[in-house]
C-alpha positions as CSV (number, residue, x, y, z in Angstrom):
1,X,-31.0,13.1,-3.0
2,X,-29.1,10.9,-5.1
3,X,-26.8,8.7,-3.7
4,X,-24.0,9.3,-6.1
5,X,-24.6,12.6,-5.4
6,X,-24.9,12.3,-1.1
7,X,-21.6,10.0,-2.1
8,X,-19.6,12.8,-4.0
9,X,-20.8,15.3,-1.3
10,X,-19.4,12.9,1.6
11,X,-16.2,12.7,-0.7
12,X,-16.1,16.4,-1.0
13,X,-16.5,16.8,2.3
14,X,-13.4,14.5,3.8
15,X,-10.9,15.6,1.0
16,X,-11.5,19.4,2.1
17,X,-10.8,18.4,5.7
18,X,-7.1,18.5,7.3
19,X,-5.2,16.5,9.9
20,X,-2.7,13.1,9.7
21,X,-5.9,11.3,11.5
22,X,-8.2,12.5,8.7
23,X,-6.2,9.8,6.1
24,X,-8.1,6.8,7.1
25,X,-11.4,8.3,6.8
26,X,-10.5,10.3,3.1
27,X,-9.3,6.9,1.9
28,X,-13.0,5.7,3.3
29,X,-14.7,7.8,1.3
30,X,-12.5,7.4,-1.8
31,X,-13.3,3.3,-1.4
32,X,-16.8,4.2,-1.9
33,X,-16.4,6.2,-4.9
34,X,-14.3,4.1,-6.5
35,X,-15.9,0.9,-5.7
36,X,-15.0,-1.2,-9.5
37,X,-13.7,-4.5,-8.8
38,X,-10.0,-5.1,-9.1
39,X,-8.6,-8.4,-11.3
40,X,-5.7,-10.4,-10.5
41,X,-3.0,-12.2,-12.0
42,X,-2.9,-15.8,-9.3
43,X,-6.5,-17.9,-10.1
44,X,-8.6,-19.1,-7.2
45,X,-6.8,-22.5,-5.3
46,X,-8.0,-24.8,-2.5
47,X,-6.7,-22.2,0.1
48,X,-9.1,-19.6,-0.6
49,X,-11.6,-18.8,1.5
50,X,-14.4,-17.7,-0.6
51,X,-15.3,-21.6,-1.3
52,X,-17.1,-21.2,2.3
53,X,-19.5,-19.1,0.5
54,X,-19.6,-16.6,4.1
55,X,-21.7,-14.1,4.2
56,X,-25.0,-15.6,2.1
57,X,-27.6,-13.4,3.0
58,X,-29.9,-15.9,2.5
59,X,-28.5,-18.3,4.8
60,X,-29.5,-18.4,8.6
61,X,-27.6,-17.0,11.9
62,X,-27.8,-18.1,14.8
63,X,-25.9,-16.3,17.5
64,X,-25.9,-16.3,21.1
65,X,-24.5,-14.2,23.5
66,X,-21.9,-16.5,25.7
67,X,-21.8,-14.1,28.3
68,X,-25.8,-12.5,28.9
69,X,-24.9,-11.7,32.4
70,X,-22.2,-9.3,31.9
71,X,-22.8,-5.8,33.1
72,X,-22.1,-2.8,31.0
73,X,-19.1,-2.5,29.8
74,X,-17.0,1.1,30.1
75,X,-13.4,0.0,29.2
76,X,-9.9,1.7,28.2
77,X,-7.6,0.7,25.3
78,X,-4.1,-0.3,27.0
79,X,-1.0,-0.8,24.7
80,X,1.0,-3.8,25.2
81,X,3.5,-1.7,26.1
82,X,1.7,0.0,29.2
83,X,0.2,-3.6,29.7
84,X,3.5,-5.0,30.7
85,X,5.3,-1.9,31.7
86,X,5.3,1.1,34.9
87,X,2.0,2.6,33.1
88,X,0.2,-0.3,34.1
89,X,-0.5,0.7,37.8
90,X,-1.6,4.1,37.6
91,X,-4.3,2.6,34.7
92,X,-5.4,0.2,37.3
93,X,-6.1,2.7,40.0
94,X,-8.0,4.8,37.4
95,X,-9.8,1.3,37.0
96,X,-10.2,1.1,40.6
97,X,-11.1,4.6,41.4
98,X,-14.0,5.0,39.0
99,X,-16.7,3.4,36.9
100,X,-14.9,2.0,34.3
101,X,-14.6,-1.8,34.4
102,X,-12.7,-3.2,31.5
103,X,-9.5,-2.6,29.4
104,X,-8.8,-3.2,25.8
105,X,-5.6,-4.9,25.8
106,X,-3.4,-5.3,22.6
107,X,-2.6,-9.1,22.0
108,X,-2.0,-8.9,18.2
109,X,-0.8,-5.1,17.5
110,X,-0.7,-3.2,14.7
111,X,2.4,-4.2,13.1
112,X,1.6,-8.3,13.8
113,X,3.4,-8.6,16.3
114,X,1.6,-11.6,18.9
115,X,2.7,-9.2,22.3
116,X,4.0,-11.8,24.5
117,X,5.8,-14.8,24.1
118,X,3.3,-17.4,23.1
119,X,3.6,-21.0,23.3
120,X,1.4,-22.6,20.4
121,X,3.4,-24.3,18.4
122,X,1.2,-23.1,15.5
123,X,1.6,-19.5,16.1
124,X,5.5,-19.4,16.6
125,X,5.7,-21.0,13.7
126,X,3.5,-18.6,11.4
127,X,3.3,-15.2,13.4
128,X,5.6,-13.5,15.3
129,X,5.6,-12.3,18.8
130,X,7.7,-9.7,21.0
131,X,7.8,-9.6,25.1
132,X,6.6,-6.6,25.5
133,X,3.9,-8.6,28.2
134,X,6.6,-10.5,29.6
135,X,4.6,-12.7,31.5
136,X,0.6,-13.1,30.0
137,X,-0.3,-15.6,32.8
138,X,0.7,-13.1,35.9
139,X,-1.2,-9.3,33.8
140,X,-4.4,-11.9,33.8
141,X,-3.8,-12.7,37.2
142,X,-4.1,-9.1,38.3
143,X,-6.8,-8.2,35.9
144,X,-9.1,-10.9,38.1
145,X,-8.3,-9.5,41.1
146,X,-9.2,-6.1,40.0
147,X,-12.7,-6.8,38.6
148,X,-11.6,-6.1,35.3
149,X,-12.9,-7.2,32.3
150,X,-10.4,-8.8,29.9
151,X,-10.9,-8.0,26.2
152,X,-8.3,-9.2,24.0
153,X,-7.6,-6.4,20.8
154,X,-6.6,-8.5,17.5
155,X,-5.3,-6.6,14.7
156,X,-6.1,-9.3,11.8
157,X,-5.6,-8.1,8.2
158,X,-3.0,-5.2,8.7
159,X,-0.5,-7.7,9.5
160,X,3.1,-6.0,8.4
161,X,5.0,-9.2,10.1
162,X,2.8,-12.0,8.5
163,X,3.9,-10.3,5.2
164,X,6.8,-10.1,5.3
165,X,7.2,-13.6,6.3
166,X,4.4,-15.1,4.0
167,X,4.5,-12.3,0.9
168,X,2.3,-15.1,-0.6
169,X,-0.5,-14.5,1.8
170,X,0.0,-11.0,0.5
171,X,-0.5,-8.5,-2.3
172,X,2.1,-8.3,-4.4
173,X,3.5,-5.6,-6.8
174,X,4.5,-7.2,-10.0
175,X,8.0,-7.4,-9.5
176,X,7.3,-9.3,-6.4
177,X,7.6,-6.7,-3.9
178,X,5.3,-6.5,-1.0
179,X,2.6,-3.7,-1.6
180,X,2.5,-0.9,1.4
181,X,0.3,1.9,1.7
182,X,1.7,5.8,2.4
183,X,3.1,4.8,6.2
184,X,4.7,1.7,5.1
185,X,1.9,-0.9,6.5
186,X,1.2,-4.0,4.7
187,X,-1.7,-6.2,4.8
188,X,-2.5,-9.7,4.2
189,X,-5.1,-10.6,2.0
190,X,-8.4,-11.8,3.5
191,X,-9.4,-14.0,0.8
192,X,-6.7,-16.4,2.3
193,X,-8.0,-18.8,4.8
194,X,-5.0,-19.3,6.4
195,X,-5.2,-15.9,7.5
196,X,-8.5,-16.3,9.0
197,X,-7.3,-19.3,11.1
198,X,-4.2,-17.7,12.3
199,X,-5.9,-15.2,14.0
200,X,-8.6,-17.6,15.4
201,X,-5.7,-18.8,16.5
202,X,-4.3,-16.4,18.3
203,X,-8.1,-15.4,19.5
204,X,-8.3,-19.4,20.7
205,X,-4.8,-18.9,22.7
206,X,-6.5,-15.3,24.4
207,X,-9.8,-17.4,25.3
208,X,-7.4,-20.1,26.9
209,X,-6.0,-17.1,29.1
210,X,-9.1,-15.8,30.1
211,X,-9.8,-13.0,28.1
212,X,-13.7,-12.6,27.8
213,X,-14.1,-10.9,24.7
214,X,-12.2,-11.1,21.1
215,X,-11.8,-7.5,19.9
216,X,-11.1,-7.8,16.1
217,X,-9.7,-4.8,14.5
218,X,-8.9,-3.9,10.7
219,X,-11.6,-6.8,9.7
220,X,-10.8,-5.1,5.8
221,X,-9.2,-4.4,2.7
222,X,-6.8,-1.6,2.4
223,X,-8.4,1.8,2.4
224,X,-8.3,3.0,-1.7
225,X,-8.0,-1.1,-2.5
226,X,-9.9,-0.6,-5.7
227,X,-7.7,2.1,-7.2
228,X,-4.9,-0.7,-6.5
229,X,-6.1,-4.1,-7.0
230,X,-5.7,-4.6,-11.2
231,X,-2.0,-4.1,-11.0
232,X,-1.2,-6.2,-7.8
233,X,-0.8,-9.7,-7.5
234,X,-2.8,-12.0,-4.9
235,X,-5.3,-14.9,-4.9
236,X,-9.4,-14.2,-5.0
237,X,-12.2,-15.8,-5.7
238,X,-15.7,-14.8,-7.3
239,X,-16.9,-13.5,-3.8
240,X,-17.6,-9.9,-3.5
241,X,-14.8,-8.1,-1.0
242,X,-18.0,-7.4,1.4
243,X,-19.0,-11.2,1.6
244,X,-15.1,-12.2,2.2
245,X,-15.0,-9.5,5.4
246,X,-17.9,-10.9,6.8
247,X,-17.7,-14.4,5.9
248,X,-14.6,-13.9,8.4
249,X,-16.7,-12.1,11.1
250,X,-19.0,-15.2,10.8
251,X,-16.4,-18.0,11.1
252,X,-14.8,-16.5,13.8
253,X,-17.8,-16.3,16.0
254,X,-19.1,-20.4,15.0
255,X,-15.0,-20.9,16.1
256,X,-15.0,-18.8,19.8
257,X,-18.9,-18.5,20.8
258,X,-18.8,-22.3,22.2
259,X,-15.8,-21.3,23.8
260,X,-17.8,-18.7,25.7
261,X,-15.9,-15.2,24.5
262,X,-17.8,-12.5,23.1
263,X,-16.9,-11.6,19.7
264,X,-16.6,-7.9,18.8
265,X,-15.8,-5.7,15.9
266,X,-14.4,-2.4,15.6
267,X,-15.2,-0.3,12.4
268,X,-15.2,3.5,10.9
269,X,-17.9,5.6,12.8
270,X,-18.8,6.1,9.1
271,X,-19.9,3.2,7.9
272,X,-23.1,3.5,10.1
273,X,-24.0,6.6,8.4
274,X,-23.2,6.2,4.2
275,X,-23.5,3.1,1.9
276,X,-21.6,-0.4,2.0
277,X,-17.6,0.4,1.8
278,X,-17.3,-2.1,-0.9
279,X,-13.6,-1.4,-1.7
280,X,-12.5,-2.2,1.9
281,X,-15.4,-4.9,2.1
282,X,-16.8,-3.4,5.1
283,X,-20.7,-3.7,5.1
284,X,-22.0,-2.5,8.8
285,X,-24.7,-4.7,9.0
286,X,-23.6,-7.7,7.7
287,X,-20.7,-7.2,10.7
288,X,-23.1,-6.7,12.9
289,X,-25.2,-9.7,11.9
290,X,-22.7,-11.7,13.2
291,X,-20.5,-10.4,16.2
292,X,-22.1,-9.6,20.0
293,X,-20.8,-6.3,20.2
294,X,-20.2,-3.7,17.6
295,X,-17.6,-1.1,18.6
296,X,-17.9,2.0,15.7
297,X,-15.2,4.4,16.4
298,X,-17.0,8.1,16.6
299,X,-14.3,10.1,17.1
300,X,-15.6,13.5,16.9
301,X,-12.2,14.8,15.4
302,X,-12.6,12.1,12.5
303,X,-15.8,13.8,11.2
304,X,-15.3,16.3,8.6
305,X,-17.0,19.9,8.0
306,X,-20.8,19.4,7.5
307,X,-21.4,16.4,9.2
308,X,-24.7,16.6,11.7
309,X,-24.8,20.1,11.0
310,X,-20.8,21.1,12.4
311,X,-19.0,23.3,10.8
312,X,-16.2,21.5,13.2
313,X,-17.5,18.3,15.0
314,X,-14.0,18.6,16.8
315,X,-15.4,21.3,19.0
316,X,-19.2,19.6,19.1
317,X,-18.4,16.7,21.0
318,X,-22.2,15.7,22.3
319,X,-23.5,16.9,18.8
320,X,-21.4,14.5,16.8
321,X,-22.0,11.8,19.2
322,X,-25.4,11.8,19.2
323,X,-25.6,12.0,15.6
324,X,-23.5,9.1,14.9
325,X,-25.8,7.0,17.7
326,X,-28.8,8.2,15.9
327,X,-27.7,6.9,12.4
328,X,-25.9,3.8,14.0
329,X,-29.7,2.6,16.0
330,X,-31.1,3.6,12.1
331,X,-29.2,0.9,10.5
332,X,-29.3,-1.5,13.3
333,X,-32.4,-1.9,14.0
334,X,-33.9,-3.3,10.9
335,X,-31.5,-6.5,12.3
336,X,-33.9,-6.4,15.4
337,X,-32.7,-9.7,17.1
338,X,-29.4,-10.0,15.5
339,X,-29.1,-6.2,16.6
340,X,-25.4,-6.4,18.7
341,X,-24.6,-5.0,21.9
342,X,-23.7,-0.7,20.4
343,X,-20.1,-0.4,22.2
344,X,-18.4,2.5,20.9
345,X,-14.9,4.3,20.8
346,X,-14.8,7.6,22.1
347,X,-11.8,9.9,22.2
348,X,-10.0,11.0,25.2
349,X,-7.5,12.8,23.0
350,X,-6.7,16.6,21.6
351,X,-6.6,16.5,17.7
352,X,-4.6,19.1,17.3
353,X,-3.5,18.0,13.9
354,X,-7.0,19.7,12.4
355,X,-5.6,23.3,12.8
356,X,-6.3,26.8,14.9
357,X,-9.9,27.0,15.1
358,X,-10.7,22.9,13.5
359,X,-10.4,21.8,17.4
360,X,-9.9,22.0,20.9
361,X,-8.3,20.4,23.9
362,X,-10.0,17.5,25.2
363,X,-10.4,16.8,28.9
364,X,-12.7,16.1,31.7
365,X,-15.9,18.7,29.8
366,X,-15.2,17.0,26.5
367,X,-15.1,13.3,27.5
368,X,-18.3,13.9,29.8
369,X,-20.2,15.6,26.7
370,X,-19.6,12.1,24.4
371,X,-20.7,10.1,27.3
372,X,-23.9,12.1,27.8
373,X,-24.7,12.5,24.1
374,X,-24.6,8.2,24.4
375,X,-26.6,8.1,27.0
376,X,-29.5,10.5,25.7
377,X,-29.2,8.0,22.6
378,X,-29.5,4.6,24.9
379,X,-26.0,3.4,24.5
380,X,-25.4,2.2,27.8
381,X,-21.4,1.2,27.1
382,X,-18.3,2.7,25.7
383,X,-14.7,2.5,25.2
384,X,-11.9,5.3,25.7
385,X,-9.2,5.6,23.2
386,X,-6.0,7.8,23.7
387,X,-2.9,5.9,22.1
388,X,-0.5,7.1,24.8
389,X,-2.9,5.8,27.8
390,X,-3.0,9.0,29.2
391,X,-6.8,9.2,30.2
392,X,-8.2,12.7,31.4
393,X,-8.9,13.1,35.5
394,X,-11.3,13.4,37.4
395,X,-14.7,12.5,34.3
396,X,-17.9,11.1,36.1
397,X,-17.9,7.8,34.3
398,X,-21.3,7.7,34.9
């Protein structure tokens, strides 16, 4: 079929679905309908990062995994706030009592914040932090003695706080307002380099600690960028929005490889499955050329009527699963030896948000169901998201 016709299909398919978690992925498929380059008002300068020239297909990778001895890793996103709060224990006996071996651990959150008080000079004086992990040095400390592997989360280019405190480093409504998107986020542009080395910054400081992995998160332009870009204000250069995202992923891994962290990336479960997101500069492969891991997030309640044959992938847990794996080792493994460690985010969550009858409470069955579905697909590792950290009892982490 043609692929503006498989694209207005997808796009057909997303709008027509329901539920607050749904947003990110409609926006998706509107960024690769709408995929026309935006134009600014501010002319390339010396702080740009496109003059790099990342992400030249033509140009060689070498990567090399730091860490080739680590086992399989089954991990658990933790909030800073459970990281350095009462929630902490009862995730470290789950830890303890079961399979899993690794937690996800917010160091740069969603809103920018650095999560505990950091002291680079550097960093206090561009980002901003909040002591929610009152004391960094004493949670790694107890992650050792637990067998757990560290994996540090950094949110890099929704970055509300950075912002607001460098609109320059923004995109800016003409009147010279900060842009935000429907739940009042902002991003910072990724064309800026400064950006990029702030958050090797911070991922430089979490290495230092001991983390053993660099989780980056929101490695992207806002979702629906292109419908925005010709009337907001920021710097650019003549790279394409796909070459600036992984021109990023590339740096960042010549920068914390020789420091012997794993680099990983999280991105939509969707971009392993329709073409290059151009508008948020997301291109699967070109990620994936360049990180360890690759960590797509397959929820099954982000997948929208039609896809792998559900009516509701909700309530087809192993089905959706396995279908995303399937199309995730299709585009992969054309990379062969570049191919990344497949790591990804399964939910341990109820969606109820689709509506009666659009999904179904997700425990112990449901969690099992995604695990099997990876494992009949050869994914050997996974990571658990529920946003609350309140992980279902008794699943066979197997």
């Amino acid at each position: 079929m043609d692929i503006v016709i498989s694209t207005l299909l997808l796009l057909y398919s997303l709008l027509t679905g329901s539920g607050e978690d749904n947003a990110a992925a409609r926006q998706l498929a509107i960024a690769y309908v709408n995929s026309a380059a935006g134009q600014t008002l501010i002319q390339p300068d010396s702080s740009i990062a496109g003059g790099i020239k990342p992400g030249n297909p033509n140009s060689s990778i070498v990567k090399k995994d730091p860490q080739p001895d680590t086992p399989p890793i089954k991990g658990i996103y933790v909030t800073a706030h459970s990281a350095g709060g009462a929630r902490m224990e009862s995730l470290l006996k789950l830890v303890d009592d079961t399979e899993l071996n690794s937690m996800v651990i917010d160091i740069k959150d969603d809103n920018g914040f650095i999560t505990y008080p950091t002291t680079t000079p550097e960093l206090q004086e561009v980002g901003a932090s909040k002591k929610y992990i009152r004391d960094i040095n004493a949670l790694m400390v107890t992650l050792k003695k637990h067998n757990i592997y560290p994996i540090a989360r950094i949110v890099v280019f929704k970055d509300t706080a950075l912002a607001r405190k460098q609109p320059e480093l923004s995109f800016l409504h003409q009147d010279g307002t900060i842009w935000k998107n429907g739940r009042g986020e902002s991003f910072v542009n990724p064309y800026r380099k400064e950006v990029w080395d702030y958050n090797i910054a911070v991922a430089k400081e979490a290495a230092k600690l001991g983390f053993k992995e660099i989780q980056f998160d929101y490695v992207r332009f806002p979702e629906g960028f292109d419908n925005k870009a010709a009337t907001l204000t920021y710097s650019k250069t003549d790279q394409s929005r796909v070459d600036t995202v992984a021109g990023f992923v590339k740096y960042a891994r010549e920068q914390l490889e020789p420091l012997g962290v794993r680099v990983s990336v999280d991105i939509f479960g969707y971009a392993a499955s329709v073409p290059t997101a151009e508008g948020i500069g997301q291109d699967f492969v070109k990620i994936s050329n360049d990180v360890h891991v690759i960590s797509p997030m397959v929820y099954p309640s982000h997948y929208s009527t039609g896809w792998f044959k559900q009516k509701d992938p909700d309530l087809s847990p192993y089905e959706t699963i396995k279908g995303a794996m399937l199309d995730t080792h299709k585009k992969l493994d054309p990379i062969v030896e570049l191919k990344p460690i497949i790591r990804p985010w399964i939910q341990d969550f109820t969606a109820s948000w689709l509506g009666t009858g659009h999904y179904m409470k997700y425990g112990k069955a449901e969690v099992e169901a995604q695990i099997k579905a990876l494992q009949d697909t050869g994914i050997k590792e996974y990571l658990l998201w529920n946003a609350g950290n309140k992980y279902s009892p008794d699943v066979d982490y197997k």
